[in-house]
FIBA-501783 format. One record per atom (N, C-alpha, C, O, CB): x, y, z. Coordinates in steps of 0.02 Angstrom, whole numbers, plus 50000, padded with zeros to 5 digits. Glycine has a CB too. Layout:
BEGIN
XYZ/...
This chain:
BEGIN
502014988150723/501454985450762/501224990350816/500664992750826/501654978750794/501854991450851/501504998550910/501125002550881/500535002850899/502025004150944/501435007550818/501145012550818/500675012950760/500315017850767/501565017050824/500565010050711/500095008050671/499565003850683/499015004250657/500345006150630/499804999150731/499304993550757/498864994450805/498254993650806/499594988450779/499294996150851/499114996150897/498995003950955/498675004051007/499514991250909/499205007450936/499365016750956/498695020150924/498215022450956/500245021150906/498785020050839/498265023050801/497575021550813/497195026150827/498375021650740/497365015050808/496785013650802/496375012350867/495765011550865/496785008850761/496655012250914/496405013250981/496125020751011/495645022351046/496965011051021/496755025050971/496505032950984/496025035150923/495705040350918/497235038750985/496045030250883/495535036550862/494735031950869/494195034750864/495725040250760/494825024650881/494065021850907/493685027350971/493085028950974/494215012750949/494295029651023/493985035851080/494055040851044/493835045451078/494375037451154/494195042551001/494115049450975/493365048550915/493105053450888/494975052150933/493215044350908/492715046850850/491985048750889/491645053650876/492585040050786/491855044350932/491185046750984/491135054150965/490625055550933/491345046051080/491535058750976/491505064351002/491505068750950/491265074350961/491955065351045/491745067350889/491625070450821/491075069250756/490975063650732/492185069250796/490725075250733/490455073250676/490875067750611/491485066750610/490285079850651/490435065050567/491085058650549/491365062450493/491845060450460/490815049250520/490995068750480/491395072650420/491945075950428/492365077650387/491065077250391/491905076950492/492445081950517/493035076650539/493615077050519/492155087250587/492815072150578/493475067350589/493555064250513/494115061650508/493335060150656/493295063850471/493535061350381/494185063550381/494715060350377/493095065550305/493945074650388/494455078550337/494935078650399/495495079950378/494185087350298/494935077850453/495475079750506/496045074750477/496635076550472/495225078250596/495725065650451/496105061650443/496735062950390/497245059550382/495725056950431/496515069450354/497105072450315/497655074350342/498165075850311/496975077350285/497575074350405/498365076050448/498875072550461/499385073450493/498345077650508/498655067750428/499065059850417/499595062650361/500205062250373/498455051850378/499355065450302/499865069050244/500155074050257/500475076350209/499605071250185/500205077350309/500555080850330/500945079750400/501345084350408/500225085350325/500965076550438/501405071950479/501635067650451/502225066650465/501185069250528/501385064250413/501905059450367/502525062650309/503015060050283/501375054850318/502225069150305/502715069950251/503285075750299/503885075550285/502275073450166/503085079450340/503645079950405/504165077250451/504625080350477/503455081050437/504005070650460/504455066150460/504775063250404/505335060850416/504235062150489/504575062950347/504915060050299/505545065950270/505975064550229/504345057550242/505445072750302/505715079650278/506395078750320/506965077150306/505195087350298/506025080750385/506495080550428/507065072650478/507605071850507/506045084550469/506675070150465/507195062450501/507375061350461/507965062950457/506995055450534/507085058350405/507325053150335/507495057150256/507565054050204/506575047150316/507535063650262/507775067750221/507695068550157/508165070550123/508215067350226/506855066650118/506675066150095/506555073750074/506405078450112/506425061950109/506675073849984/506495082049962/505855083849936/505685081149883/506935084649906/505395088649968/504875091049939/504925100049902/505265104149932/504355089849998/504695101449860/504755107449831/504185113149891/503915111549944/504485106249739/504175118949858/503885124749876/503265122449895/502995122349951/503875129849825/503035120149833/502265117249831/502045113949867/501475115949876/502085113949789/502165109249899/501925106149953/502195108350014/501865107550066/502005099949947/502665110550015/502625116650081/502045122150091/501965124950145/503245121550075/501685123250037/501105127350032/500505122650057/500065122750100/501015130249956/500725118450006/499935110850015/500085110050102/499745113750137/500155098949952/500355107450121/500455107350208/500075112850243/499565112450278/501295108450233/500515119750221/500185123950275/499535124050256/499205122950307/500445131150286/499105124850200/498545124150192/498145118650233/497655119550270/498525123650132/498485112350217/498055107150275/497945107550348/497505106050388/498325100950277/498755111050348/498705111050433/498085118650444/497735118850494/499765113050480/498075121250417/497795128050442/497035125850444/496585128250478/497975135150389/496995119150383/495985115850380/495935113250464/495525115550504/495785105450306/496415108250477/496485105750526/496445111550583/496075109050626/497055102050519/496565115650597/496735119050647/495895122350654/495605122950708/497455124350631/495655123750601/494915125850623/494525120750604/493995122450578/494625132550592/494625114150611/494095109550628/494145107250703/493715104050733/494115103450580/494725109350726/494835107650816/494415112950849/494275112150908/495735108750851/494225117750820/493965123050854/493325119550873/493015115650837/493915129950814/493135122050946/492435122250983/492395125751036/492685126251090/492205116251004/491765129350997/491685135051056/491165133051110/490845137151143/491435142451025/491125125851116/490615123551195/491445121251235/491515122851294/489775113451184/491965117951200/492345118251260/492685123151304/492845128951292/492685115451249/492775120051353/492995126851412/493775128951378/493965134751387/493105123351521/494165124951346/494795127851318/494915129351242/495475129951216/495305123451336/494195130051203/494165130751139/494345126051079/494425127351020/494455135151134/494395121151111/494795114951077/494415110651105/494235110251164/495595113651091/494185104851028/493785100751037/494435092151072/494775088551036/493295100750952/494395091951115/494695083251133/494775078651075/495305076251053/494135078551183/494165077851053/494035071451019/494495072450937/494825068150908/493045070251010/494355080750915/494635080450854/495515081550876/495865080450827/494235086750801/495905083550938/496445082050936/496815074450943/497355072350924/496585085850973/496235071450979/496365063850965/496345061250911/496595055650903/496015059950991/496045064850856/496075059050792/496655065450747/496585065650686/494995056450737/497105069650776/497785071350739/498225066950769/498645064050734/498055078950746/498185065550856/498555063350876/498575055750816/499095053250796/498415063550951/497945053650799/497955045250776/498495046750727/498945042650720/497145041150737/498485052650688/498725054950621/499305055550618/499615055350565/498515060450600/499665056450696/500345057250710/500785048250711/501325046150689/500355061950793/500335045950739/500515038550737/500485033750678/500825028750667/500155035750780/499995036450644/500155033150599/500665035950520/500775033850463/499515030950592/500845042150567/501565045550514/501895040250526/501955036250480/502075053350535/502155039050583/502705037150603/502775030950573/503285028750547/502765037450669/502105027350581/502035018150547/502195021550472/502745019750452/500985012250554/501885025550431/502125026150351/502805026350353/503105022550316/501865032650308/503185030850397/503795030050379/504345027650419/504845030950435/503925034850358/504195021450435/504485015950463/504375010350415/504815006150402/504205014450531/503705010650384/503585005150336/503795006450263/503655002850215/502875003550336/504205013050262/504635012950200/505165008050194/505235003550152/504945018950192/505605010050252/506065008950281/505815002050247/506125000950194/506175011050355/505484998750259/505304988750232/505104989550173/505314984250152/504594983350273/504884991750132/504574991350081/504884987350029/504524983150003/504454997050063/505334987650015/505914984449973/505734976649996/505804971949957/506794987349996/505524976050055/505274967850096/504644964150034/504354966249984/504704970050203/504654957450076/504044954850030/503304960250047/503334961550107/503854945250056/502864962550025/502454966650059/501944960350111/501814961050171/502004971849996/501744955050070/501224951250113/501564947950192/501274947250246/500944944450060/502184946650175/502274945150246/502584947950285/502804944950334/502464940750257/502714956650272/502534962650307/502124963850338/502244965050398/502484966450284/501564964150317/500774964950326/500364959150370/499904959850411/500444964850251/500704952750346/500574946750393/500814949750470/500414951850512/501064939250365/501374949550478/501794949150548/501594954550563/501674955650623/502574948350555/501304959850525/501314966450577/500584965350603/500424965150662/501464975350537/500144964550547/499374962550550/499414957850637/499434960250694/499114956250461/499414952350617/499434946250668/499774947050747/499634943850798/499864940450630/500274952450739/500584953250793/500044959350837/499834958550894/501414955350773/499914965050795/499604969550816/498804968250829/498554970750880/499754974350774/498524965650797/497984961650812/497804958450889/497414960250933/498084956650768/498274953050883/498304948150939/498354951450997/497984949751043/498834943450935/498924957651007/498994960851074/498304965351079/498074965151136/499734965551081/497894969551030/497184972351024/496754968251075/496494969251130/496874971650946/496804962351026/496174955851046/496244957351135/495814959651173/496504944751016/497054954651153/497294954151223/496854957851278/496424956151317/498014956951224/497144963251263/496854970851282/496274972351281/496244977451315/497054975751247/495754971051262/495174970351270/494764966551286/494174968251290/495044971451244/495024959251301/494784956651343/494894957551403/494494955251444/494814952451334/495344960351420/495894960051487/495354966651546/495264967151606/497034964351454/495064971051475/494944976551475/493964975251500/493554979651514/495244980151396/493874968851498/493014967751502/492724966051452/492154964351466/492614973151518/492934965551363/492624967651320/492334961751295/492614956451311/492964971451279/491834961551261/491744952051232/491774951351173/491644956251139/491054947651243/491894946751148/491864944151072/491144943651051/490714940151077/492224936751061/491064949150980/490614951550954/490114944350926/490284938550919/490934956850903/489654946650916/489264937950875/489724935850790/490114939150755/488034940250841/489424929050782/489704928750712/489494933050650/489924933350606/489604922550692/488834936950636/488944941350592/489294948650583/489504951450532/488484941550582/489294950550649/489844959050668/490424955650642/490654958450592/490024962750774/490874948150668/491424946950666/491574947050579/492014950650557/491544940850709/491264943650545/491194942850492/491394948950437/491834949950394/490624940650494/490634953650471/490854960250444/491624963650457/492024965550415/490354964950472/491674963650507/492334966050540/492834964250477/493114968650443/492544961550621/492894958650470/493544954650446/493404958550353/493824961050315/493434942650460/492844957650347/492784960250275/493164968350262/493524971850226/491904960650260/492704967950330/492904977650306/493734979650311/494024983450272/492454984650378/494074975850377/494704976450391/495154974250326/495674977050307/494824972550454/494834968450298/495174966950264/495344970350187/495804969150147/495014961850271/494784974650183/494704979450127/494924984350130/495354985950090/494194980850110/494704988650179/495124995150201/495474996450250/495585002450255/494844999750206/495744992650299/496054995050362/496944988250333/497394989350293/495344992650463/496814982350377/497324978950385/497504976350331/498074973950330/497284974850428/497184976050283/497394968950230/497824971550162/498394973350146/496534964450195/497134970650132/497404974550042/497714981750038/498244983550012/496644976049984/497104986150079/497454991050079/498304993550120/498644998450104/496964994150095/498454988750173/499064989950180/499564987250138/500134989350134/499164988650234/499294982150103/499764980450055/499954984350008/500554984249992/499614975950029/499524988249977/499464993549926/499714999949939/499875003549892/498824994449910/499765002250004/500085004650028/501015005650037/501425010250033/499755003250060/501014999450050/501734996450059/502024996749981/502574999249968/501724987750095/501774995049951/501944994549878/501955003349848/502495005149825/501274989049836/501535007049849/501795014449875/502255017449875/502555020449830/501795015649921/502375016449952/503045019649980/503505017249943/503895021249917/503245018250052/503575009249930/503995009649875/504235011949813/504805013249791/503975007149868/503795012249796/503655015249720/503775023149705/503925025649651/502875014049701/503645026849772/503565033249747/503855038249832/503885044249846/502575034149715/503965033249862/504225036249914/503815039049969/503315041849948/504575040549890/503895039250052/503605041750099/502945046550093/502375045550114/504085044350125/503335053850045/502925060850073/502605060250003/502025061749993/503425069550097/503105057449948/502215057049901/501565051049928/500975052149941/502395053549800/501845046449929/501255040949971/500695045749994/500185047149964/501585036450051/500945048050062/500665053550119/500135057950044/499585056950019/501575060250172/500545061650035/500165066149964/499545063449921/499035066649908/500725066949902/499685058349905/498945053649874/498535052049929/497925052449931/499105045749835/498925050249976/498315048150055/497985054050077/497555053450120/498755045150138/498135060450052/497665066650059/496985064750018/496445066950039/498045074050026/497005061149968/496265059849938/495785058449978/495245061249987/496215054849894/496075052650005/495615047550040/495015051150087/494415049850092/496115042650091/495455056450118/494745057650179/494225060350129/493635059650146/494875064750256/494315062650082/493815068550058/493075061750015/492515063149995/494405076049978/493425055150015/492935048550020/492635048550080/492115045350087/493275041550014/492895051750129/492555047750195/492045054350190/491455053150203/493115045950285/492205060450176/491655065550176/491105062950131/490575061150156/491905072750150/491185062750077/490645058850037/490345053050091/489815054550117/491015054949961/490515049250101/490015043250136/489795045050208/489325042850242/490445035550144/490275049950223/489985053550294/489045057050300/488615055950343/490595061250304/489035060550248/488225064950206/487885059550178/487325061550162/488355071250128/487975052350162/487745049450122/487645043150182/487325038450159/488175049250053/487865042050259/487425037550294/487415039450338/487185035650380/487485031750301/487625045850362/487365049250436/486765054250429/486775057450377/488005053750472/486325055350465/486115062150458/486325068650483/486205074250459/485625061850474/486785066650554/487055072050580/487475076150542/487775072850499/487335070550631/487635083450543/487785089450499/488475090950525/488425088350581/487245095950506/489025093050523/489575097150544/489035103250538/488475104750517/490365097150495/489815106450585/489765115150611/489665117550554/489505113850507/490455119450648/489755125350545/490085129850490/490745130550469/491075130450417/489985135550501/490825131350532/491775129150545/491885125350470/492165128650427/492015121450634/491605116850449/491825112950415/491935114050329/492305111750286/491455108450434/491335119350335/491165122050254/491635127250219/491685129450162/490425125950253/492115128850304/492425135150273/493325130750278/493825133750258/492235144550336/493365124550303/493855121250305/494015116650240/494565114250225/493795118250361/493595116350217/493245111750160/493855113750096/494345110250082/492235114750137/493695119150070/493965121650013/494715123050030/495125122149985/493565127849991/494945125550102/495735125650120/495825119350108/496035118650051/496005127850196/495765114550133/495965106850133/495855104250068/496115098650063/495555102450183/495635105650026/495505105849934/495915105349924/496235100149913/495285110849888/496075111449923/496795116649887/497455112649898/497835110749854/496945125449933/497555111649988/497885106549994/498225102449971/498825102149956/497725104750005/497655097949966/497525092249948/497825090849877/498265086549868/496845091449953/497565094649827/497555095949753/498605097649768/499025094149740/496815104749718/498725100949796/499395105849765/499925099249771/500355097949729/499685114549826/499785094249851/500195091349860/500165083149809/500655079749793/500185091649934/499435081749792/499335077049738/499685078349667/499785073849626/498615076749728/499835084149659/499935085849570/500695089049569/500885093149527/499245092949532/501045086649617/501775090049620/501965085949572/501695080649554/502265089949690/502635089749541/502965083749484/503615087749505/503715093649518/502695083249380/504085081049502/505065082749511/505375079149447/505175073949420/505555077949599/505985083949427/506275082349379/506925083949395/506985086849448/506035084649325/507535082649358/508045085149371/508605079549342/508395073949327/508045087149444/509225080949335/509655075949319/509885073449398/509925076249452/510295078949266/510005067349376/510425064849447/510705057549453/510465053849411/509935065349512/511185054649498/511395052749474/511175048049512/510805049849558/511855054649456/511365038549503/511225032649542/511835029449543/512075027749489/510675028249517/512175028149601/512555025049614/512555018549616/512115015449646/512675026949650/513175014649573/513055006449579/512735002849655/512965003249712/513845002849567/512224999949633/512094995549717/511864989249686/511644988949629/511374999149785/511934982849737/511774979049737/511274975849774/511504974649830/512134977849733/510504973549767/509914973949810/509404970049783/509304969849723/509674980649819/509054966849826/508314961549798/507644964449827/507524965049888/508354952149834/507104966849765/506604967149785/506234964049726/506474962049673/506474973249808/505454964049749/505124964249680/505004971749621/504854977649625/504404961549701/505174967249575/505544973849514/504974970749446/504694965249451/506804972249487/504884974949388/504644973949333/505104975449270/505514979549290/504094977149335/505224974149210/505774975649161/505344980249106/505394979249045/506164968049126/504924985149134/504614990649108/504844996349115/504555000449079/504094991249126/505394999049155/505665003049197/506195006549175/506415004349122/505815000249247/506485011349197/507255014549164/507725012149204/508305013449188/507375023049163/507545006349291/508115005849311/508204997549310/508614994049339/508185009649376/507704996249270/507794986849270/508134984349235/508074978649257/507264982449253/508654983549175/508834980949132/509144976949127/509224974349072/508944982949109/509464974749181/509784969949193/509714962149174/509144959749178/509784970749245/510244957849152/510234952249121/509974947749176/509904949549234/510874950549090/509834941849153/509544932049188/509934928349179/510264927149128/508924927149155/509964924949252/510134919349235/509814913149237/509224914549248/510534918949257/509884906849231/509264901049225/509224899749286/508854894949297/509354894049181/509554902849350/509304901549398/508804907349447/508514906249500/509824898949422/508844913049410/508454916949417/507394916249411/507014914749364/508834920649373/507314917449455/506484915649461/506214917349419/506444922549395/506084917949508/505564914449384/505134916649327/504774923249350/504744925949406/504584910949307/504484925149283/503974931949308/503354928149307/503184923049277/503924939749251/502984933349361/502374931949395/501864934149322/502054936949270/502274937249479/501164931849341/500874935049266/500744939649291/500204941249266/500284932449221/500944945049348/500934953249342/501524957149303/501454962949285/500944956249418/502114953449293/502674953649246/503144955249291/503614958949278/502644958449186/503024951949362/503594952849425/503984948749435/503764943049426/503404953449488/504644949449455/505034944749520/505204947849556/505014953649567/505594940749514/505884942549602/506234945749637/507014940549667/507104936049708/505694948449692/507344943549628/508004939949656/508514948049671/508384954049669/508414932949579/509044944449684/509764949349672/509814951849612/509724948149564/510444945849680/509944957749606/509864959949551/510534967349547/510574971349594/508994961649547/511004967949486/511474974549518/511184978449480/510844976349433/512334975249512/511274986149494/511024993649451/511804994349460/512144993949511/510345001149491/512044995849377/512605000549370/512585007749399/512065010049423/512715001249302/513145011149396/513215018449416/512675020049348/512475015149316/514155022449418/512435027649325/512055029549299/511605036249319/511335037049374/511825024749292/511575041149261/511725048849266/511065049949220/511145051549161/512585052249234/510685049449236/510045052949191/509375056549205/509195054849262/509795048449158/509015060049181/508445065949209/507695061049163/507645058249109/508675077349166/507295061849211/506595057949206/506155061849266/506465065149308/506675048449223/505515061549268/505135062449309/505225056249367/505255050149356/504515063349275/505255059149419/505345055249485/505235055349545/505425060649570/505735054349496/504895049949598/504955051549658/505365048249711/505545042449701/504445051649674/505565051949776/505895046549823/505815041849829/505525039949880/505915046649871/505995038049785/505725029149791/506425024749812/506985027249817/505375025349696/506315020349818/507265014949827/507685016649793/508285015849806/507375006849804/507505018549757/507935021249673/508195027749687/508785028949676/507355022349593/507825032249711/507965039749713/508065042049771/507575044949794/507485043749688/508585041649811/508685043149867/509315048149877/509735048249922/508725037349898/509235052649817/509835056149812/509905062149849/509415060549883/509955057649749/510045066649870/510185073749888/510005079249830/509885078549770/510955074249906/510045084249869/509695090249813/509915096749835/509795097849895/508805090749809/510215101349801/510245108249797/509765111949854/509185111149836/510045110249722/509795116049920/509315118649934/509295124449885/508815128449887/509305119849999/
């Protein structure tokens, strides 16, 4: 709730004033690379060569979209406020791994509702008024589409699935949508700066989306409840009649054990794969 809820989206509402919306789009890529730095270093998650390349590439887009040569210290404010947003909301991706294995909706409920409510607080407290009924309306649509709702759910489901720093890695797509709709309802232009950041942040983008890991390794017996599907190499496990039906997405979720088990597949840090690796 702090730092996803309530940290992120406050800094970068003061940070966007001050930026073209194309340029705060691609900056928002610094989210895949603070997310997948914490997932490296705290939570010990393995990435190859390749996205050690894809990183420095982003960070280096990032680093000349901060540039401005009207400020007195060469550095634009507004675009370090929306890395700073990028930093906070590393931290919410990988904290919300950490849950993922959780129900996702009433994840998303309690964090939604909690972080919300203290927002609301804070801005009234702050002077602000409650917008008319059609802004509110909109609000709720849009939040609920791309900010708080579905998309955090989809999200959450993610990290599960594929782990922290790949998550982060596909969330490199996203800004290069907000560039598209940025040219397509603003008229205002980015610098030059942006055209020559453009194609670094590509490259990026592309190296850390198309990584693939393989290797033998091994899974240690555990015992654990999430929602699971019996499509999988690690589901196979027997029912009992007191075990819950499948959903018509072909889901449940009870207790469920994974034997020990030694085999090579394409894979990412997901619940499943949390093994160690050869440097």
């Amino acid at each position: 709730m702090l730092f996803g809820g309530l940290l992120a989206p406050v800094t970068l509402v003061h940070s966007l004033p001050g930026t073209p919306a194309a340029t705060a789009a691609l900056l928002l890529n610094f989210e895949a690379v603070a997310t997948t730095l914490i997932a490296v270093t705290v939570f010990r998650e393995w990435v190859s060569r390749r996205v050690w390349v894809a990183l420095g590439c982003i960070t280096a887009s990032c680093l000349l979209l901060t540039w401005s040569p009207d400020a007195g210290t060469g550095l634009s404010l507004s675009a370090l406020g929306i890395l700073l947003t990028c930093l906070f909301w590393a931290v919410d991706n990988n904290l919300g791994q950490r849950l993922s294995a959780k129900d996702p909706f009433r994840v998303i409920f309690i964090k939604g509702t909690g972080a919300g409510t203290i927002v609301l607080f804070i801005a009234l407290a702050t002077g602000e008024h409650l917008p008319g009924l059609t802004a509110t309306a909109a609000a709720l649509v849009v939040g609920f589409l791309c900010y708080g709702g579905l998309t955090s759910i989809l999200f959450l489901l993610a990290l599960r699935g594929i782990g922290t720093a790949r998550a982060g890695s596909f969330l490199a797509i996203s800004p290069f949508f907000g560039v598209f709709f940025s040219f397509l309802l603003f008229a205002e232009l980015p610098t030059s700066v942006f055209y020559v950041a453009l194609p670094v942040m590509a490259v990026g983008a592309w190296l850390m989306a198309s990584e693939e890991h393989s290797h033998p390794h091994r899974h240690p017996a555990v015992i654990h409840e999430h929602r699971h599907r019996h499509d999988d190499l690690h589901h196979d496990h027997t029912h009992t009649e007191s075990d819950p039906p499948f959903s018509a997405a072909g889901e449940h979720s009870h207790v469920h054990t994974h034997a020990e088990l030694t085999h090579e597949h394409p894979h990412q840090p997901d619940i499943h794969h949390q093994h160690s690796h050869r440097r």
